[in-house]
TORKOL-4160 file (C-alpha; in steps of 0.2 Angstrom, whole numbers, padded with zeros to 4 digits, m for minus):
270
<pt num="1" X="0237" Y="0753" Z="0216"/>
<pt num="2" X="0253" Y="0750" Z="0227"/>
<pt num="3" X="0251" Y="0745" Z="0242"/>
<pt num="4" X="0263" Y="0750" Z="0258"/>
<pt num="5" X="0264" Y="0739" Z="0272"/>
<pt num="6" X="0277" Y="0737" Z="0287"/>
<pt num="7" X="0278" Y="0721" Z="0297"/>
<pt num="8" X="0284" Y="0722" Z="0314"/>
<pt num="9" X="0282" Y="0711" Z="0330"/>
<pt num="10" X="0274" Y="0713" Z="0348"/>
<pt num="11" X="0284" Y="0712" Z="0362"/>
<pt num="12" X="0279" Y="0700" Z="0377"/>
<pt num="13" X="0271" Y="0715" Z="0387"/>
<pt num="14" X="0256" Y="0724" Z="0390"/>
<pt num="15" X="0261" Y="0741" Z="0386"/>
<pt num="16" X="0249" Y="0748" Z="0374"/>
<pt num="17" X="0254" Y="0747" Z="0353"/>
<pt num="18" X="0241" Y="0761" Z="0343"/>
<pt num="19" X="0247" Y="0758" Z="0328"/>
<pt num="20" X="0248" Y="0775" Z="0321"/>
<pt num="21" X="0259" Y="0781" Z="0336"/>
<pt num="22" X="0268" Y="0764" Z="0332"/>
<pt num="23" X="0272" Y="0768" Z="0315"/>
<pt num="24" X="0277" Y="0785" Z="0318"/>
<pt num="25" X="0290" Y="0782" Z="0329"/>
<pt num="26" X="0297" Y="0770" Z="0317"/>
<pt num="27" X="0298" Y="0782" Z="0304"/>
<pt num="28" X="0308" Y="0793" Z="0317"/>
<pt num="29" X="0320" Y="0780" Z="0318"/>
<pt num="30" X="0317" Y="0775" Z="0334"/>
<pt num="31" X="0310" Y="0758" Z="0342"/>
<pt num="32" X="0292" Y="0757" Z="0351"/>
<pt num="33" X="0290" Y="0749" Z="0366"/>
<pt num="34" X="0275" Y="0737" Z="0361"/>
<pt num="35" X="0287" Y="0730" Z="0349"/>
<pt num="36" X="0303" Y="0719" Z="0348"/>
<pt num="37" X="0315" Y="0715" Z="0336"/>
<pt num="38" X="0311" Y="0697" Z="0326"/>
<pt num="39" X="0322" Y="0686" Z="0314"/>
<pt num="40" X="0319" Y="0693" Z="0294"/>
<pt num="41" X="0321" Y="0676" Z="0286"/>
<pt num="42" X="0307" Y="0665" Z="0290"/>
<pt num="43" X="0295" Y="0682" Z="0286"/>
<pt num="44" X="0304" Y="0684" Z="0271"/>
<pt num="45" X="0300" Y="0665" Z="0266"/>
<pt num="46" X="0283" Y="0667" Z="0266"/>
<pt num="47" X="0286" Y="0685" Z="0256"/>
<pt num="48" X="0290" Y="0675" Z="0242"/>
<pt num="49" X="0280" Y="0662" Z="0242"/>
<pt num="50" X="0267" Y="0675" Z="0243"/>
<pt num="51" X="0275" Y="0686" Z="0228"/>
<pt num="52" X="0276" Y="0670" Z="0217"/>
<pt num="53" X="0257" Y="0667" Z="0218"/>
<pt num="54" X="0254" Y="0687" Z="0214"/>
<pt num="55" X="0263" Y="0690" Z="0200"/>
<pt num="56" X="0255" Y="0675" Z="0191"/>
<pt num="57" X="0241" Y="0688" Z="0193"/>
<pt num="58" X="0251" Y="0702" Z="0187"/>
<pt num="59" X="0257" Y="0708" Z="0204"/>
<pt num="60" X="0273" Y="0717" Z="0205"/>
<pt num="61" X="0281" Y="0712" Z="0224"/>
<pt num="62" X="0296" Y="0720" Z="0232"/>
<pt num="63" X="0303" Y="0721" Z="0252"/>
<pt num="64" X="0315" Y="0729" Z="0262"/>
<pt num="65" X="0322" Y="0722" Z="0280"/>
<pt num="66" X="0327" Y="0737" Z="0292"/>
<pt num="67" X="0339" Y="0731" Z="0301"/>
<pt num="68" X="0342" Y="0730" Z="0320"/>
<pt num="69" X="0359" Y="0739" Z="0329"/>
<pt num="70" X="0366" Y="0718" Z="0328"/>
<pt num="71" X="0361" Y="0717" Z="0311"/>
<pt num="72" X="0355" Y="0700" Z="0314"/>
<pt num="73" X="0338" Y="0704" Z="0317"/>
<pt num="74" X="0325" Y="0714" Z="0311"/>
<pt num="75" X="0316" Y="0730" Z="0318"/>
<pt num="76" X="0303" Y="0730" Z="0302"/>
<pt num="77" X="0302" Y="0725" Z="0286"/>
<pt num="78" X="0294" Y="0736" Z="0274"/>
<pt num="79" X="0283" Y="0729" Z="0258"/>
<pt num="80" X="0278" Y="0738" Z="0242"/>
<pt num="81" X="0266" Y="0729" Z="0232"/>
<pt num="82" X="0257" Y="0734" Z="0215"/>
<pt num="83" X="0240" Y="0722" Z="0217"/>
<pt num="84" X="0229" Y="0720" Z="0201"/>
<pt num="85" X="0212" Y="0718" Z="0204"/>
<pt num="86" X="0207" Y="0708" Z="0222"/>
<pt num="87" X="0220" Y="0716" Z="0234"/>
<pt num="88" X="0216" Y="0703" Z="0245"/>
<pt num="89" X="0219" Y="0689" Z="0232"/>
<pt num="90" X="0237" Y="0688" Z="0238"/>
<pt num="91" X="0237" Y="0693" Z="0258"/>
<pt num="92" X="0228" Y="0680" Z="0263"/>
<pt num="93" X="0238" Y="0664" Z="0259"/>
<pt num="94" X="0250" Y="0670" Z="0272"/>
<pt num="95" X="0240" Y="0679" Z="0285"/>
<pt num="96" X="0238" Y="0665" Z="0294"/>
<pt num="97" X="0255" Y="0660" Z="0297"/>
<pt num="98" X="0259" Y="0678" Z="0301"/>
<pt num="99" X="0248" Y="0679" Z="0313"/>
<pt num="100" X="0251" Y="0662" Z="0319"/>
<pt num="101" X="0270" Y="0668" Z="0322"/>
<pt num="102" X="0265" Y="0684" Z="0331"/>
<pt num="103" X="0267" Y="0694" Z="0315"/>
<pt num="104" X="0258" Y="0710" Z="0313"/>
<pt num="105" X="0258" Y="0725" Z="0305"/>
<pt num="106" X="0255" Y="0744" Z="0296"/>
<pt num="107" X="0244" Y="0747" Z="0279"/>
<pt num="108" X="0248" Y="0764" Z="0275"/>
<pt num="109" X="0235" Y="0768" Z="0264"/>
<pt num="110" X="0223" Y="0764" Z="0278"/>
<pt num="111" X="0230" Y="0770" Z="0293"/>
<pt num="112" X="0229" Y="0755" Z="0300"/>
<pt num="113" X="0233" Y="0739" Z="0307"/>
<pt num="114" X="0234" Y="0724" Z="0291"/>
<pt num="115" X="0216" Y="0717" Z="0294"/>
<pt num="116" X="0214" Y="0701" Z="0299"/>
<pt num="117" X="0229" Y="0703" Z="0310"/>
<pt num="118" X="0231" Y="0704" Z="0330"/>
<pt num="119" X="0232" Y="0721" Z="0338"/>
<pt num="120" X="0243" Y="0722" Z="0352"/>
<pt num="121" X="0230" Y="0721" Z="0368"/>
<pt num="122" X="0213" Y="0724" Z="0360"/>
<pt num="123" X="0203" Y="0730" Z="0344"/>
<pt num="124" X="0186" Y="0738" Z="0345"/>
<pt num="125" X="0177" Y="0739" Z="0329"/>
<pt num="126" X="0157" Y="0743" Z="0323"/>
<pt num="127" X="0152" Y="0737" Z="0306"/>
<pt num="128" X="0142" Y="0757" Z="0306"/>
<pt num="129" X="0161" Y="0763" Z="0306"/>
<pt num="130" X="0172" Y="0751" Z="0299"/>
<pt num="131" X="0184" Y="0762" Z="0293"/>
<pt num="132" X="0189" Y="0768" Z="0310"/>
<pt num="133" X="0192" Y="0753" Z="0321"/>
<pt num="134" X="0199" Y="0758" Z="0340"/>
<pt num="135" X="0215" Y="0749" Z="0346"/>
<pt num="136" X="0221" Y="0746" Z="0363"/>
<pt num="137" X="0207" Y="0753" Z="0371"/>
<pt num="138" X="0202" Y="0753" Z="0391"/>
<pt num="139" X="0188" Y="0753" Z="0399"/>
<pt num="140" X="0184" Y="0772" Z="0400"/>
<pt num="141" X="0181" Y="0773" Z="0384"/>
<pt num="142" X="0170" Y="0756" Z="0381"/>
<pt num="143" X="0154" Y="0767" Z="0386"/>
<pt num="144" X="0158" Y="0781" Z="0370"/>
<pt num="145" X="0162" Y="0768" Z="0358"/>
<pt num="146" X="0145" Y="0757" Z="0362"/>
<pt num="147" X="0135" Y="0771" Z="0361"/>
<pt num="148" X="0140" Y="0774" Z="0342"/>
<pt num="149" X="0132" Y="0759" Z="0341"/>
<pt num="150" X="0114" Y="0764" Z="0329"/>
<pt num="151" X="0102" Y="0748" Z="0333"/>
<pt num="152" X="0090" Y="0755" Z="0321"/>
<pt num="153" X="0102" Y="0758" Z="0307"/>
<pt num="154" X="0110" Y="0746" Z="0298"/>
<pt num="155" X="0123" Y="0734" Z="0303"/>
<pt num="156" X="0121" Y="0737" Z="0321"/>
<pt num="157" X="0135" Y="0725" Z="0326"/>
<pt num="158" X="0150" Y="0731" Z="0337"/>
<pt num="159" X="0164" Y="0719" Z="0341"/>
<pt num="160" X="0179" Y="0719" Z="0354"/>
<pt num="161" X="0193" Y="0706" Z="0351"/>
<pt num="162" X="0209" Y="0702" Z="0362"/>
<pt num="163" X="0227" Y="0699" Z="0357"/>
<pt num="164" X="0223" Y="0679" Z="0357"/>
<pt num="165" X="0209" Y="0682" Z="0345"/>
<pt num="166" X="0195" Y="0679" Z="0359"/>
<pt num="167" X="0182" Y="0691" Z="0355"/>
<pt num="168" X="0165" Y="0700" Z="0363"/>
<pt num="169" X="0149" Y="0706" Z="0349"/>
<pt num="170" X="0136" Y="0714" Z="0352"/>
<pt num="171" X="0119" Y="0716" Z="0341"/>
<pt num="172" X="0107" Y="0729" Z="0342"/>
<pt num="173" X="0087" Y="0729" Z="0342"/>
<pt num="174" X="0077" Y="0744" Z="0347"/>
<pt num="175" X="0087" Y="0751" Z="0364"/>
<pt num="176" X="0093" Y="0732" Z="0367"/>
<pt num="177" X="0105" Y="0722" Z="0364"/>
<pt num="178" X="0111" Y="0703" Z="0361"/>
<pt num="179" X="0129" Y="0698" Z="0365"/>
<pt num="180" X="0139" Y="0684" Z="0361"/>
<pt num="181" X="0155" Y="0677" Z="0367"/>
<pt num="182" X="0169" Y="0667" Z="0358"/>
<pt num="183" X="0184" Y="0661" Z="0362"/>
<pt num="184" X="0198" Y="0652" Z="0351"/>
<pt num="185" X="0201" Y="0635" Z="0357"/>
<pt num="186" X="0215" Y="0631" Z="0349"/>
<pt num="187" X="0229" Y="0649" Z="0349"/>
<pt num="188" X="0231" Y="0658" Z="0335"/>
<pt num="189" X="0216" Y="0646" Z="0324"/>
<pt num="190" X="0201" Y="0655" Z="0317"/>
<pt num="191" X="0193" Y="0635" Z="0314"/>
<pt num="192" X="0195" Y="0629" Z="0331"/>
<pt num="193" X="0182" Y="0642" Z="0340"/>
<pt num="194" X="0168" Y="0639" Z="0355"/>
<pt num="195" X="0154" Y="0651" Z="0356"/>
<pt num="196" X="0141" Y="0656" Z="0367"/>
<pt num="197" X="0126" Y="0667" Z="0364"/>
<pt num="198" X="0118" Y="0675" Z="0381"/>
<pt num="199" X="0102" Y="0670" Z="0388"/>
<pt num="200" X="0093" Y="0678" Z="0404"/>
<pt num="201" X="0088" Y="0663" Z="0417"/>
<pt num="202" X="0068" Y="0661" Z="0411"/>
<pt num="203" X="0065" Y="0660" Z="0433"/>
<pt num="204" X="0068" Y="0677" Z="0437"/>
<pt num="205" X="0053" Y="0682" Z="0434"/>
<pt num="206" X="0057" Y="0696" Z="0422"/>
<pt num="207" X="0049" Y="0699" Z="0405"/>
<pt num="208" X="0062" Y="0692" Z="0390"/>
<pt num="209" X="0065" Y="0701" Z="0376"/>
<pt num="210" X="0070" Y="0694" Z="0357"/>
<pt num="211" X="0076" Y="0701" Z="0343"/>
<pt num="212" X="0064" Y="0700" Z="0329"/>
<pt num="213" X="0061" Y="0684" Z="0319"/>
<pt num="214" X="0071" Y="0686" Z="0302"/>
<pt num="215" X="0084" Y="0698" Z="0307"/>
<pt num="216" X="0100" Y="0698" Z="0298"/>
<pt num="217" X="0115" Y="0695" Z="0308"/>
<pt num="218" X="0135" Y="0691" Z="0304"/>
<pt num="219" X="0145" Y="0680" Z="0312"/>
<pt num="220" X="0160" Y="0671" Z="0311"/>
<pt num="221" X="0162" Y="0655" Z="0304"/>
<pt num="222" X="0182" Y="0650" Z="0303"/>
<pt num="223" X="0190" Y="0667" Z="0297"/>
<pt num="224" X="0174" Y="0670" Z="0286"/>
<pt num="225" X="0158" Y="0681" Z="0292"/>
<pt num="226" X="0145" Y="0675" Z="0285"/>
<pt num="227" X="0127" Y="0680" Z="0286"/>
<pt num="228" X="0112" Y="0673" Z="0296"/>
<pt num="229" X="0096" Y="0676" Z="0301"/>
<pt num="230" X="0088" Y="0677" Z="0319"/>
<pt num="231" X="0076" Y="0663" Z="0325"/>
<pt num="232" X="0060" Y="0668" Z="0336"/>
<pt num="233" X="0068" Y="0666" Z="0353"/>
<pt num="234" X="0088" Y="0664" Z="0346"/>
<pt num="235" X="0094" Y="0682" Z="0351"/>
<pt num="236" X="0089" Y="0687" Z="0368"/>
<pt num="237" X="0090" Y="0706" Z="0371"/>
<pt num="238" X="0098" Y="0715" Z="0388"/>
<pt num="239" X="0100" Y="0735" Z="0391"/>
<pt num="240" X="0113" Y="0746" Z="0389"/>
<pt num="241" X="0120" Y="0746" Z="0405"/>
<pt num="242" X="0122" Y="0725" Z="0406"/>
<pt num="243" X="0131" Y="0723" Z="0390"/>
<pt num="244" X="0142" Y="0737" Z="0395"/>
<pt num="245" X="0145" Y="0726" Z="0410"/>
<pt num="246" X="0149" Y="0710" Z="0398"/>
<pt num="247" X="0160" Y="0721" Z="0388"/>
<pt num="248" X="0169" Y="0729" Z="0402"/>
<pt num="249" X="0172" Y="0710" Z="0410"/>
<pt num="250" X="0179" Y="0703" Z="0393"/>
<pt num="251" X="0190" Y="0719" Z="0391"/>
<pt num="252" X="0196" Y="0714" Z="0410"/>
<pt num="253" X="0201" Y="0695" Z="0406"/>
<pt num="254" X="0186" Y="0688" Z="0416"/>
<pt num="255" X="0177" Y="0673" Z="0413"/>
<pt num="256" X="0160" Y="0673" Z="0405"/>
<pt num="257" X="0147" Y="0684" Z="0417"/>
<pt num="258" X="0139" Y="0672" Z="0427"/>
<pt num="259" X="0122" Y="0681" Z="0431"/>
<pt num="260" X="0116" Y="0674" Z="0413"/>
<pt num="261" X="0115" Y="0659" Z="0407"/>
<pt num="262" X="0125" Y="0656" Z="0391"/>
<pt num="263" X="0118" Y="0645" Z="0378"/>
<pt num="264" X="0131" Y="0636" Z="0365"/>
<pt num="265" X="0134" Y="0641" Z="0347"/>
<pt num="266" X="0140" Y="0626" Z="0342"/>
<pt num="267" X="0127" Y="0620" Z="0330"/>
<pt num="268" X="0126" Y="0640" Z="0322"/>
<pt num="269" X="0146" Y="0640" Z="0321"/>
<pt num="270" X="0146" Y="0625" Z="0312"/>
């Protein structure tokens, strides 16, 4: 299968970047204004560092650098791969450094952004609709997207990430919910993460809810999700309406809510 992807760079703002509208005005010939121009020959570096290890695979690699009016840098550089077997088996020994270099990007076959790499504010995304993740969001349309959520079918996980890699998941149970929050400590690596899982203060005199015992659940460890499995009283549960709240304070740049108490996952993340 060949593969199209088109590697651009955001600009230092916080003007909005949907891909899709991204990429078409590119293909209009014209500059987005999420984006700025970038020096080709580092990127291209790792292009071939990248197309060595593929084609010992079989991999046929080739790229082109659409120039900027100075001709010194570059508005995007387009790459046409035929991947054999994994296509992942070649991305990922230089998705790191891209995204570590404020590289991102276009798949064409998907419609979307390269996965694994930053968005340019945010990125909404439900493992119940994978195929269609939401970019640069606000918070009018938080609500729409959560209530997609099915807690009783499977995968009922829902996640909302910043440009830093910071990111907000939720998990549902019945009409309930169990958030937790994580935060990159060191920019732009996936290994260096603290994480909290939400607990309502046992004095309050309400009743607590848990996720059952035994549940599966995903969650990141590095850059790998990996499966788990709830504990009897690991995954407290709150309504609708107070992880809308969480979400909608994440979305903002807040701090952690601080009407909860939030227990560390350091020990789970490990």
């Amino acid at each position: 299968m060949i593969s199209s992807y088109y590697l651009w760079k955001w600009a230092d703002n916080n003007l909005p970047g949907k891909p899709n509208k991204v990429f078409a005005m590119l293909m209009r010939g014209d500059m987005h204004p999420a984006l700025k121009t970038f020096a080709p020959a580092p990127v291209e570096r790792q292009l071939e560092k990248a197309a060595k290890f593929g084609r010992k695979s079989g991999e046929e690699w080739d790229w082109q650098v659409c120039p900027s009016g100075n001709g010194k840098t570059a508005r995007f550089i387009h790459v046409r791969c035929l991947l054999k077997d994994d296509p992942a088996y070649s991305r990922n020994p230089f998705l790191d450094w891209w995204d570590e270099h404020g590289i991102s990007g276009y798949d064409e076959q998907h419609g979307r952004l390269i996965e694994c790499l930053s968005p340019k504010l945010n990125l909404f995304q439900s493992e119940q609709w994978w195929d269609e993740p939401s970019y640069d969001i606000d918070e009018s349309e938080l609500a729409v997207l959560l209530r997609r959520l099915r807690p009783s079918g499977q995968n009922p996980f829902a996640c909302l990430q910043n440009r830093r890699g910071n990111f907000v998941q939720c998990m549902g149970s019945g009409r309930r919910y169990n958030v937790s929050w994580h935060e990159r400590l060191t920019p732009k690596d996936w290994n260096q993460m603290e994480g909290w899982r939400l607990e309502c203060f046992p004095k309050t005199g309400k009743r607590r809810h848990f996720i059952p015992v035994g549940t599966p659940y995903s969650i990141v460890k590095g850059s790998d999700w990996c499966k788990c499995f709830t504990g009897k009283t690991t995954h407290e549960t709150i309504t609708f309406s107070e992880i809308l709240a969480v979400f909608r304070a994440f979305l903002r740049g807040e701090k952690r809510p601080t009407n909860y108490h939030w227990g560390s996952m350091q020990e789970e993340l490990q």
